[in-house]
KOLMAR-680926 format. One record per residue (C-alpha): x, y, z; residue in three letters. Coordinates in pm, 1 decimal. Layout:
<nodes>
+----------+----------+----------+------+
!       px !       py !       pz ! type !
+----------+----------+----------+------+
!        X !        Y !        Z !  Ala !
...
+----------+----------+----------+------+
</nodes>
This chain:
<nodes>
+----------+----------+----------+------+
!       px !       py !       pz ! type !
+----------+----------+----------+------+
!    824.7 !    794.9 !    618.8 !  Unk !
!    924.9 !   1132.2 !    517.4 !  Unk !
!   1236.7 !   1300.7 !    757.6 !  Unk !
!   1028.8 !   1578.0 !    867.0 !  Unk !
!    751.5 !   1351.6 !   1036.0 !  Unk !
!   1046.5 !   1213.2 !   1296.2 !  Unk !
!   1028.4 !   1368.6 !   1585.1 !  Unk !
!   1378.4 !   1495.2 !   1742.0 !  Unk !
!   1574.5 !   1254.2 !   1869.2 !  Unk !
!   1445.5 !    939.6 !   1637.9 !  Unk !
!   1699.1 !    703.0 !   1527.5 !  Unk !
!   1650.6 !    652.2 !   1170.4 !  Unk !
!   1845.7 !    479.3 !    900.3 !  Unk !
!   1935.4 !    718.5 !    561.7 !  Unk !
!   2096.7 !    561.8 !    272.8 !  Unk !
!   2275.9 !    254.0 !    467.0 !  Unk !
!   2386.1 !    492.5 !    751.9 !  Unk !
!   2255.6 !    475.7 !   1145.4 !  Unk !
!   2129.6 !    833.8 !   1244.2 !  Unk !
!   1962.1 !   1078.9 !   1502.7 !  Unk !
!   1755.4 !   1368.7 !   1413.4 !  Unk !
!   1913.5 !   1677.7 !   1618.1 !  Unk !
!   1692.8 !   1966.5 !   1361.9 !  Unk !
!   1458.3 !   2042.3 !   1165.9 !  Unk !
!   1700.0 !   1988.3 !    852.8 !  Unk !
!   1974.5 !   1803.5 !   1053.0 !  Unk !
!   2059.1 !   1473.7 !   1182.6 !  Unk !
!   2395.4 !   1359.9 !   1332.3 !  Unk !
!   2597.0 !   1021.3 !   1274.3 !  Unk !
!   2549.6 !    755.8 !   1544.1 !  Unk !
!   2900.2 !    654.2 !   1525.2 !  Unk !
!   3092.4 !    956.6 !   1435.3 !  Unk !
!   2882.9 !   1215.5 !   1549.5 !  Unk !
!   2895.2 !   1428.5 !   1239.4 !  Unk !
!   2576.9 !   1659.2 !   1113.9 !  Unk !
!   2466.0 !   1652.0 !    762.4 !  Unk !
!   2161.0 !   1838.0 !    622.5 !  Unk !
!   1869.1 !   1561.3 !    572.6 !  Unk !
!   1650.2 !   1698.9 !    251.4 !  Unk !
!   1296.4 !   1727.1 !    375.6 !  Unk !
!   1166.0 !   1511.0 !    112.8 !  Unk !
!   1414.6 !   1202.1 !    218.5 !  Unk !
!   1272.8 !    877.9 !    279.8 !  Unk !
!   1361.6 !    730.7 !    608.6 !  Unk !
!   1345.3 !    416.1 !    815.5 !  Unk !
!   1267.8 !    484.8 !   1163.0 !  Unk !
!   1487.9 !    260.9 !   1457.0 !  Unk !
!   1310.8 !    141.0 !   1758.8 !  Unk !
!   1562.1 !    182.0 !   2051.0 !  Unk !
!   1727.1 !   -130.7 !   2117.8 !  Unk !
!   1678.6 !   -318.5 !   2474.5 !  Unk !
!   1804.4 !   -585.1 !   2665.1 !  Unk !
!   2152.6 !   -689.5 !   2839.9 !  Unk !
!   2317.7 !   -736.7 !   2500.1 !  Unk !
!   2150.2 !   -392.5 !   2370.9 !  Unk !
!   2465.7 !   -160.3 !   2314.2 !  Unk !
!   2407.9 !    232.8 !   2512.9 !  Unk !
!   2338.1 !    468.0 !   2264.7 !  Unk !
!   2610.4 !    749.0 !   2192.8 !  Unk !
!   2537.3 !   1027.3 !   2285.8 !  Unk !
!   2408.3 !   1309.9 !   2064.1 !  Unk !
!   2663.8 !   1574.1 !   1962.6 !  Unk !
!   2507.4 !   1824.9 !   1722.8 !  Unk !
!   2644.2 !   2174.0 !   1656.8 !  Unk !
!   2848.6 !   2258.8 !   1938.1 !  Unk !
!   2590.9 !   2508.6 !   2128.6 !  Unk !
!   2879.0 !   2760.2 !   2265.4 !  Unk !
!   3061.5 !   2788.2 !   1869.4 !  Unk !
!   2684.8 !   2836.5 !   1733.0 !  Unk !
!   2587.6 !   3138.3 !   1982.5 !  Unk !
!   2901.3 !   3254.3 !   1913.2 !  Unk !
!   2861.5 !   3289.0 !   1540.2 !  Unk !
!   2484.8 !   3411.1 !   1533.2 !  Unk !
!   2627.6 !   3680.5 !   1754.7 !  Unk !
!   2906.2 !   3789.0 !   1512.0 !  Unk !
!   2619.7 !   3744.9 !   1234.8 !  Unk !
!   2373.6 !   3953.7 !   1393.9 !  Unk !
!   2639.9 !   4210.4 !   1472.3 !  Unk !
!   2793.5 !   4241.0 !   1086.6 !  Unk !
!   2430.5 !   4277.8 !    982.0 !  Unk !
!   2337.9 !   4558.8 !   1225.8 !  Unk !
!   2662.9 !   4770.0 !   1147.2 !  Unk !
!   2567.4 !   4739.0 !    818.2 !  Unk !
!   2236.3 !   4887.6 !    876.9 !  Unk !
!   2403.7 !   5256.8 !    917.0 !  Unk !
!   2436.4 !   5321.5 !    575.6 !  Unk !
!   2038.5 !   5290.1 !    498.6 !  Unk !
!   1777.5 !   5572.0 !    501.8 !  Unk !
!   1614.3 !   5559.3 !    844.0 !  Unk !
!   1299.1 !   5375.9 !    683.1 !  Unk !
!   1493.7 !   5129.2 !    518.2 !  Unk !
!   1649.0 !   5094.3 !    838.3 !  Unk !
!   1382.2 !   4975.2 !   1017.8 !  Unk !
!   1174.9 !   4755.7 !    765.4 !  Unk !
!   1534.0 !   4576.8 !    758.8 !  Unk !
!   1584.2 !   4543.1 !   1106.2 !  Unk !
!   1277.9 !   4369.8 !   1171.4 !  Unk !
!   1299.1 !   4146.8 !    917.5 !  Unk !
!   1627.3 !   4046.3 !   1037.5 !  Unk !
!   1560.5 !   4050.4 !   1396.7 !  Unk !
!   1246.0 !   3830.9 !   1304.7 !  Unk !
!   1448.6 !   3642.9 !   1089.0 !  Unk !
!   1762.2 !   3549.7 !   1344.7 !  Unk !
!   1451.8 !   3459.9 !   1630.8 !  Unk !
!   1328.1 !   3199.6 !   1424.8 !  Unk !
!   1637.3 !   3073.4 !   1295.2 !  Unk !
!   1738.9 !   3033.8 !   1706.3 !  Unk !
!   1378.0 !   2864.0 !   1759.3 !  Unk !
!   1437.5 !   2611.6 !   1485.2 !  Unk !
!   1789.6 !   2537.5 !   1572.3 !  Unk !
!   1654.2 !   2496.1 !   1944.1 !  Unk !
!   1876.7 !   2794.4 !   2096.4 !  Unk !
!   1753.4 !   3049.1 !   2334.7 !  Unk !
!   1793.1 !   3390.6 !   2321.1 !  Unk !
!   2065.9 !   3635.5 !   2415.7 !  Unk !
!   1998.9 !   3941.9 !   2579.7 !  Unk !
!   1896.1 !   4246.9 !   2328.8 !  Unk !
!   2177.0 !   4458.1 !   2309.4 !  Unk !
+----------+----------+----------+------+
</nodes>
């Protein structure tokens, strides 16, 4: 099975290593709860959860902290719209709504909702 066919949330294993999906592109380490980039083409073994008294809870999930993510799409979004002044007022605009379109679906895909529009 190919990584992108998992749905979020699937325990798979990845060369020799326990892991959860938490993106499109992303999964995190059961154990240590690291995130590494999964290429989409990877083959993967899907995990069935485990059940029964001697079935160990599974750790929780901890992908990229949500609060330090916002945080730095902010201070993205703001460097790119400051830099927006020095373009013609055409330019301007075709960029901005690129990028605007851009940053929405990057938020969608990373499963982040949106701040207000400034």
């Amino acid at each position: 099975m190919k990584f992108p066919q998992l749905p979020v949330g699937q325990r798979f294993e990845y060369q020799g290593e326990t892991l959860v999906k938490v993106g499109p592109m992303t999964a995190c380490n059961e154990r240590g709860g690291n995130s590494r980039l999964i290429p989409r083409s990877a083959a993967v073994a899907p995990l069935t959860a485990q059940t029964g008294p001697t079935a160990a809870p599974a750790p929780p999930v901890h992908p990229l902290a949500t609060e330090r993510l916002q945080t730095a799409l902010i201070g993205f979004e703001t460097r790119w719209r400051g830099l927006l002044e020095d373009l013609d007022e055409a330019t301007r605009g075709r960029v901005e709504e690129a990028m605007t379109n851009a940053h929405a679906e990057l938020r969608d895909a990373l499963g982040l909702s949106r701040p207000p529009t400034p």
